[in-house]
N, C-alpha and C positions, 0 to 999 in steps of 0.2 A: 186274711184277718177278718174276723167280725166285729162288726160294730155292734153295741148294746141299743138297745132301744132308750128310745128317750127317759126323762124323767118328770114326770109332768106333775101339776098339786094334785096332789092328792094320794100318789102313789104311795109304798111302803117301801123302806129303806131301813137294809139290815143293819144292825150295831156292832159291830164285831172286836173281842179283842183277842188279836194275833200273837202280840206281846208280853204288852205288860198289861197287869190291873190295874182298877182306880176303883174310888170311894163310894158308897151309894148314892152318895149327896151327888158328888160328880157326876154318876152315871144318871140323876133325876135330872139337872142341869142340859147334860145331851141331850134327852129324850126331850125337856121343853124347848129347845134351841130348836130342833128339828121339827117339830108339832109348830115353832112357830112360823117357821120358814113354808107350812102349809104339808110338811109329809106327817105321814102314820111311821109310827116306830116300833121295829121289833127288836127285840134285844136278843141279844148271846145269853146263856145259860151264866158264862163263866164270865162275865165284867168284873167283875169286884171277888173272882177269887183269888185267894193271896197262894201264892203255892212257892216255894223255895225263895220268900221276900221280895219277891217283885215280878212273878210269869202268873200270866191268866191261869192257868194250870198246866198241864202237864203238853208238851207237845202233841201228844195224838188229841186230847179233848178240844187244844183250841182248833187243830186242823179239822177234828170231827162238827167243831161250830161254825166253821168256814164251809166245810160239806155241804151241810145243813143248808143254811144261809143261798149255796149256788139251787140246790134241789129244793127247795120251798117256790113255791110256782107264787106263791104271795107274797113274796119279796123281789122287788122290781131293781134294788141297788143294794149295794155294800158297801159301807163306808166305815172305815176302821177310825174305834173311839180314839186311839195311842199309838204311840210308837213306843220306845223303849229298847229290849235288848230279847232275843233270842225265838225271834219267830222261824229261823233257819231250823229249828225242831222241828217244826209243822210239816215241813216239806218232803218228808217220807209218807205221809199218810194222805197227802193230797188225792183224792180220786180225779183224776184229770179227763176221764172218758166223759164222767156225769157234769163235770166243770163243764167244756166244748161243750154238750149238749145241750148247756142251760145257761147264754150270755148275760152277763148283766155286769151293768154298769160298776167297778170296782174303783176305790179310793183311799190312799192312805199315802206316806212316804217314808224317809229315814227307814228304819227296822224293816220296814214291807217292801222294801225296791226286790227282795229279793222272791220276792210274792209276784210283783209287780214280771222280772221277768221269769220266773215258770210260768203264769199265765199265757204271756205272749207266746212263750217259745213251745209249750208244751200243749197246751190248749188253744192258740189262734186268736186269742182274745185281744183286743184293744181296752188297756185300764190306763186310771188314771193317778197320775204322780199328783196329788193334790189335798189340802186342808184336814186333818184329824180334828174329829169333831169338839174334843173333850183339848186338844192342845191349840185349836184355833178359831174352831167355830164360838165357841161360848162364852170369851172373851172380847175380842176383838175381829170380826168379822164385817168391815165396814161394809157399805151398799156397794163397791167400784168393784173390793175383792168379791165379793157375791155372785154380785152380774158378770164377772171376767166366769169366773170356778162355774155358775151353772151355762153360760153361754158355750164353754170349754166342753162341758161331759154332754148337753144337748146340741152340738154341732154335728151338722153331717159328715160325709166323709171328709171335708177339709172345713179347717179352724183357720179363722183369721185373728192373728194378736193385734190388740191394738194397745197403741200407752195411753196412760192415762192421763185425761185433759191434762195442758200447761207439761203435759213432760214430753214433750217432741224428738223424735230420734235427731239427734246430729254428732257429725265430726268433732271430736274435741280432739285431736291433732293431725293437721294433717301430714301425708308422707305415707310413706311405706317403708317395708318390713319385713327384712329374711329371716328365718331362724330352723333349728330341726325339731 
């Protein structure tokens, strides 16, 4: 498996929609959400194209901005704006030789798990199940979830979870438990 390199202030972090579209207003919103979190933002071509009423465009174009995205030597992450429905299109056109070649930090969930494992399985890559920018970062992104999501993508090879103050793991019944 490889591990991505870190993601430190300053870096550039792709915008990518695998998906679905979203609005320009929206897609201004991410780009300030992330500019304020201290990254440079580079956007996908296709965020706000509308193509069959709700896909970034067409299967090859959003996979050819996910291409992009891993071969751009200035782009340090990728972090998908949305989820939605029908990123399973993308997945023929994926170049997986130039993917492996070029690690970088990936993020998204729902719609992209299935991104999420052709990376691993195909490519070696370590990504990450985690916050779309446009469905959770620009709203509600507290300081706790923040520092868990970049402690998580900039940990070495092992992550420690921790709960968050006042929520302590415990026993709420004790006993045991068979079942198939």
């Amino acid at each position: 498996m490889k591990f991505p390199k870190k993601l430190t202030p300053g870096a550039t972090i792709g915008l990518v929609a695998t998906s679905s579209c979203t609005t320009p207003e929206k897609v201004e919103k991410c780009i300030a959400k992330l500019e304020e979190l201290g990254y440079k933002v580079k956007p996908a071509a296709n965020l706000t194209t509308n193509y069959g009423g709700y896909m970034a465009d067409t299967g090859k174009v959003r996979a050819d901005e996910l291409n992009k995205m891993f071969a751009d030597p200035a782009a340090d992450a990728i972090f998908c704006m949305r989820g939605g429905d029908s990123s399973s299109r993308t997945m023929e056109y994926l170049d997986c030789d130039m993917i492996k070649a070029n690690p970088k930090i990936f993020v998204g969930y729902s719609d992209v798990t299935n991104l999420h494992l052709a990376l691993t399985e195909k490519c070696g890559l370590v990504t990450f199940h985690g916050p779309m920018v446009a469905s959770n970062m620009i709203d509600d992104f507290d300081s706790e979830t923040s520092e868990s999501f970049f402690s998580a993508i900039n940990a070495d090879e092992v992550f420690e979870f921790k709960n968050p103050e006042g929520f302590d793991i415990k026993v709420l019944k004790e006993g045991k438990a068979t079942g198939r």
